[in-house]
PyMOL CGO cylinders between C-alpha atoms (Angstrom):
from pymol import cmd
from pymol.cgo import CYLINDER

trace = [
    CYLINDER, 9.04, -9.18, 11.52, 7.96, -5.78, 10.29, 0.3, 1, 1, 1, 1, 1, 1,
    CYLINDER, 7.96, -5.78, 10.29, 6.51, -5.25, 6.78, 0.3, 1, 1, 1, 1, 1, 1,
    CYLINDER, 6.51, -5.25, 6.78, 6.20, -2.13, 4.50, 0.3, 1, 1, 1, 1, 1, 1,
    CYLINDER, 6.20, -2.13, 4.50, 5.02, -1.65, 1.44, 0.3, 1, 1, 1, 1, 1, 1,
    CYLINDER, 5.02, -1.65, 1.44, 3.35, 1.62, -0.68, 0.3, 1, 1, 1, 1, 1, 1,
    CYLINDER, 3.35, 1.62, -0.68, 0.28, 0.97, -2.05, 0.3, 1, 1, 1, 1, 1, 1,
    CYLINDER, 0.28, 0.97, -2.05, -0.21, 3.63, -5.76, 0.3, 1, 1, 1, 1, 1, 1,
    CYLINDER, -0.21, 3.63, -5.76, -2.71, 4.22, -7.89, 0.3, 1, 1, 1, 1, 1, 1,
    CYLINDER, -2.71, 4.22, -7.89, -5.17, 7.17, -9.58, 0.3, 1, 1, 1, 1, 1, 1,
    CYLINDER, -5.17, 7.17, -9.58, -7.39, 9.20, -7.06, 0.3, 1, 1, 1, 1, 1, 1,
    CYLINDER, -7.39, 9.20, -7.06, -10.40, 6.93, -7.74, 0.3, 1, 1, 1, 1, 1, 1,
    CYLINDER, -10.40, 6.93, -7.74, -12.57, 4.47, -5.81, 0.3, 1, 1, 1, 1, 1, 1,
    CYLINDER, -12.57, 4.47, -5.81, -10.54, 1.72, -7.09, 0.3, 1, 1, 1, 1, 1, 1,
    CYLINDER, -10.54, 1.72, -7.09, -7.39, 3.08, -5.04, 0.3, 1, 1, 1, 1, 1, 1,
    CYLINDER, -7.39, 3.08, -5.04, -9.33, 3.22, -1.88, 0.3, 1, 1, 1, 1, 1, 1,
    CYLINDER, -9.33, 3.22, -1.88, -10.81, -0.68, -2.43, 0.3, 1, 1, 1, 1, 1, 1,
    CYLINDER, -10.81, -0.68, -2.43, -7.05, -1.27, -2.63, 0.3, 1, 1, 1, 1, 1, 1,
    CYLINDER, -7.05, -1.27, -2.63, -5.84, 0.61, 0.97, 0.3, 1, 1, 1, 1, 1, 1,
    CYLINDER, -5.84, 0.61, 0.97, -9.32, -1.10, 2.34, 0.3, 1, 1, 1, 1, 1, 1,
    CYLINDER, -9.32, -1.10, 2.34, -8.20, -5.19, 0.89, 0.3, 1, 1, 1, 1, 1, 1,
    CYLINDER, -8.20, -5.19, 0.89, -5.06, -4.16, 2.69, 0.3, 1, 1, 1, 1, 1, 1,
    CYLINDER, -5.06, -4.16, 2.69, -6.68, -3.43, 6.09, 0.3, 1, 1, 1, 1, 1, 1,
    CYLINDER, -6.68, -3.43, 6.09, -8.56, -5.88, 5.90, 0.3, 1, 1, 1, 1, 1, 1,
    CYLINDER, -8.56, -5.88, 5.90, -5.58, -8.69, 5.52, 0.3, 1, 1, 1, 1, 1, 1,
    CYLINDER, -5.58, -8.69, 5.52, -3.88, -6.71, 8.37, 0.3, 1, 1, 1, 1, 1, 1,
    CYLINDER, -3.88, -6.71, 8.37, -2.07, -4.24, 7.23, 0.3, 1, 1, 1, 1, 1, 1,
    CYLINDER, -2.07, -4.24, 7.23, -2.11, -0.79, 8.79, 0.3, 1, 1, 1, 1, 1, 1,
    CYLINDER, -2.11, -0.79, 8.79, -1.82, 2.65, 7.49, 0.3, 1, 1, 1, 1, 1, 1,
    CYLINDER, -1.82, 2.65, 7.49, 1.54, 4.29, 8.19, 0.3, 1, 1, 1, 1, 1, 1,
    CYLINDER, 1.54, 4.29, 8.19, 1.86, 8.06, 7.94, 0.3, 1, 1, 1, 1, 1, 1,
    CYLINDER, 1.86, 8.06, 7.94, -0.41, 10.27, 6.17, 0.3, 1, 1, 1, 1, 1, 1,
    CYLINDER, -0.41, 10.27, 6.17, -1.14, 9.66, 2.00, 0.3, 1, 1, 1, 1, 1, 1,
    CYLINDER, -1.14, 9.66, 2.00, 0.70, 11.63, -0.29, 0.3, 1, 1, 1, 1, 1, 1,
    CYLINDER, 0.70, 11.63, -0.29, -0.63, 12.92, -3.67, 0.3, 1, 1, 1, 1, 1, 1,
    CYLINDER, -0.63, 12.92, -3.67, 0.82, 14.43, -6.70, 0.3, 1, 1, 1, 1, 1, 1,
    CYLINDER, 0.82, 14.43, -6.70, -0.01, 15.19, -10.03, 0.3, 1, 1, 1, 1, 1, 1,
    CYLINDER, -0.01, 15.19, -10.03, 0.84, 12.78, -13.10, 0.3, 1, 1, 1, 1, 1, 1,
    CYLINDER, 0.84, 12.78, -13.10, 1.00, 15.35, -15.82, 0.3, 1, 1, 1, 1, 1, 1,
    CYLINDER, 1.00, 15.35, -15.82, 1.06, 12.75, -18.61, 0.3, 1, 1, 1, 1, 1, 1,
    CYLINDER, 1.06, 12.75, -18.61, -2.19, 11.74, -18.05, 0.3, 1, 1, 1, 1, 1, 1,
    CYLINDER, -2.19, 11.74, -18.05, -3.68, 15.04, -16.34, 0.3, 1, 1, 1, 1, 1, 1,
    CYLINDER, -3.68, 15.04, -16.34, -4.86, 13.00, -13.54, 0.3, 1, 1, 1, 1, 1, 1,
    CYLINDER, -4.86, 13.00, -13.54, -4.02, 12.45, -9.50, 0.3, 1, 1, 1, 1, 1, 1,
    CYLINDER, -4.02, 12.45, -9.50, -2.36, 9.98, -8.18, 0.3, 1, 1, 1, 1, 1, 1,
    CYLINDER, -2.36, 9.98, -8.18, -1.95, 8.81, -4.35, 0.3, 1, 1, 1, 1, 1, 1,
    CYLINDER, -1.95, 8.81, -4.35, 0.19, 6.88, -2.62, 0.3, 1, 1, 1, 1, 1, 1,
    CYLINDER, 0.19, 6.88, -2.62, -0.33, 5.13, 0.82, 0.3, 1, 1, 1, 1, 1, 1,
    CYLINDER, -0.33, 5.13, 0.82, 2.27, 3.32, 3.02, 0.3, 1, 1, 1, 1, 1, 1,
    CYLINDER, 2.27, 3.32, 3.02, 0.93, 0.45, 4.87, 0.3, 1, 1, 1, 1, 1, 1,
    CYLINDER, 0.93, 0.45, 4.87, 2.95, -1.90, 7.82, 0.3, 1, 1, 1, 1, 1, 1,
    CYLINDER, 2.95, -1.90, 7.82, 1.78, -5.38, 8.89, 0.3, 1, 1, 1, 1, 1, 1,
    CYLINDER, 1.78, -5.38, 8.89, 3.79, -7.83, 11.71, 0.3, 1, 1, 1, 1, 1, 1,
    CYLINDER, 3.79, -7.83, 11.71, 4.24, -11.12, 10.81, 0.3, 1, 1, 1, 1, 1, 1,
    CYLINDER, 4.24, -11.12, 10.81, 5.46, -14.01, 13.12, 0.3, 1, 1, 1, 1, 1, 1,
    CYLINDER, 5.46, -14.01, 13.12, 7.14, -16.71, 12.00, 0.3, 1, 1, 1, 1, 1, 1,
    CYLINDER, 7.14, -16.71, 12.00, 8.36, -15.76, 8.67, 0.3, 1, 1, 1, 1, 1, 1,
    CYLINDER, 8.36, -15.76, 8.67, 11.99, -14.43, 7.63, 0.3, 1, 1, 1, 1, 1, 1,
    CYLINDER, 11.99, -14.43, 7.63, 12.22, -11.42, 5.13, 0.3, 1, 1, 1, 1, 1, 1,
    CYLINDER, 12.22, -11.42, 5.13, 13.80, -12.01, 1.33, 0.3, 1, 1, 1, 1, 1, 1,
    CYLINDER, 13.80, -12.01, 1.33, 13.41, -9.90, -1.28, 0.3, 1, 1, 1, 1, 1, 1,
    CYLINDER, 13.41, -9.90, -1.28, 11.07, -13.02, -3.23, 0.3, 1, 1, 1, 1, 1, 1,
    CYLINDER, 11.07, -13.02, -3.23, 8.29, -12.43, -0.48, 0.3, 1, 1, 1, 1, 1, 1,
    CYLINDER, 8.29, -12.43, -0.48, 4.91, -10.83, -2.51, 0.3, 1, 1, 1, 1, 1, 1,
    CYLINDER, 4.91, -10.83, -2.51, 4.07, -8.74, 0.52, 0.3, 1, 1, 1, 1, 1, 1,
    CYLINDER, 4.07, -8.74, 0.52, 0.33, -8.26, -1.04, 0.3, 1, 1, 1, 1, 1, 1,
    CYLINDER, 0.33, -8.26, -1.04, -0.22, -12.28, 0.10, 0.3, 1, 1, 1, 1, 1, 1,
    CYLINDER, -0.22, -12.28, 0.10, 1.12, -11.42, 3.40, 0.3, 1, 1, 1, 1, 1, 1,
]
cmd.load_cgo(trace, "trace")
């Protein structure tokens, strides 16, 4: 089974702990990360989507995919 989720977050080092935690478990980038700019808070934000395989297991909507 395929999964995909889209990791967020500010433009910061925290952000790119969170993509690296994800490779680590498995996951794999998918596509190139997007940015925009949150004018609320005057900052940058990034988004990354990430795909892992899994055998074994059967999708529902209840999975956390981060404990994948």
């Amino acid at each position: 089974m395929q999964l995909y989720r889209v990791l967020t977050g500010p433009d910061d080092s925290g952000f790119c702990h969170k993509v690296s935690a994800a490779l680590s478990k498995g996951w794999t980038l998918h596509g190139d990360p997007s940015y925009a700019h949150d004018p609320a808070s005057g900052s940058m934000r990034v988004a990354q989507a990430v795909t892992k395989t899994v055998e074994g297991k059967t999708y529902s909507p209840e999975m956390k995919l981060g404990e994948q």
